[in-house]
C-alpha positions as CSV (number, residue, x, y, z in Angstrom):
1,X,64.8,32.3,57.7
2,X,66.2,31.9,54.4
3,X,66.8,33.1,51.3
4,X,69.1,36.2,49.6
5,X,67.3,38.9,52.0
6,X,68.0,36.8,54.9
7,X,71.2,38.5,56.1
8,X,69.2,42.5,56.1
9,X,66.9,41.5,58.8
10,X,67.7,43.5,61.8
11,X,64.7,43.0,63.8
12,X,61.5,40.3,63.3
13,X,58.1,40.5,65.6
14,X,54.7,39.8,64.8
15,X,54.0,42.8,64.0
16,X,56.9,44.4,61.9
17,X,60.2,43.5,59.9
18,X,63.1,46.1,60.3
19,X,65.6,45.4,57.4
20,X,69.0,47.2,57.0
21,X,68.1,48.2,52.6
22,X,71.0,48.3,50.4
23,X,71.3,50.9,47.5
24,X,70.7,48.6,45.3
25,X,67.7,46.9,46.4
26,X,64.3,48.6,45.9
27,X,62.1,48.6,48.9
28,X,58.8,47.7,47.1
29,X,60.8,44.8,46.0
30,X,62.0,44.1,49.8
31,X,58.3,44.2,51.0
32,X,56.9,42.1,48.2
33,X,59.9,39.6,49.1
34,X,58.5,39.3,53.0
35,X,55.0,39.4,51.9
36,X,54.2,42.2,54.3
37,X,53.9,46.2,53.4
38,X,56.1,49.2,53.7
39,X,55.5,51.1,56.9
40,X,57.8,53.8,56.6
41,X,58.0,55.8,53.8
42,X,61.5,56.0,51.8
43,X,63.7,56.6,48.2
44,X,63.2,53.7,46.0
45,X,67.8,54.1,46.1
46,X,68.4,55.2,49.1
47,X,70.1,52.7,51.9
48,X,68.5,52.4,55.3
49,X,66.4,51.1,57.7
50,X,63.2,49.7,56.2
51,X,60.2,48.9,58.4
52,X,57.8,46.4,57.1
53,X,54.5,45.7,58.2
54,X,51.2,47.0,59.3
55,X,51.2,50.7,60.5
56,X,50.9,50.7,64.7
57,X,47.3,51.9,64.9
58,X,46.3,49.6,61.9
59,X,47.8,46.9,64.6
60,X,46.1,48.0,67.5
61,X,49.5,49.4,69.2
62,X,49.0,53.1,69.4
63,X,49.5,55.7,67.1
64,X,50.8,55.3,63.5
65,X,54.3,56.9,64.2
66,X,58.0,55.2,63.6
67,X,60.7,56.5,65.3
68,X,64.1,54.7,64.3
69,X,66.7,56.0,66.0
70,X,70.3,55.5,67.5
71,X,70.7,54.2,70.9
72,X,70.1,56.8,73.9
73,X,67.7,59.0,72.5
74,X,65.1,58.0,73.6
């Protein structure tokens, strides 16, 4: 992939796009970038993980819940 978003991709399926946001960068402005829609709520200036794409259930994959964590919590 390329492009100036290129480098906040952290994760890329077929179903979602998890993107490490900077401040700066607006998420509605991330999710019209990759053409796919915010799945996880969040402030328009905070920094964080962003997860794009359909919600789980609207994908068939269970319930409509994201859990980003840290590694070992299950």
């Amino acid at each position: 992939m390329k492009g100036p978003f290129a480098r906040l991709v952290v994760h890329r399926d077929a179903h979602i796009t998890v993107l490490d946001k900077p401040p700066s960068v607006p998420a509605r402005v991330l999710a019209e970038h990759f053409g796919r829609p915010l799945a996880t709520p969040l402030d328009e200036a905070a920094s964080g993980l962003v997860v794009l794409g359909a919600p789980a259930a609207a994908a068939g994959l269970g319930p409509a819940t994201w859990h980003l964590g840290t590694t070992g919590d299950g």
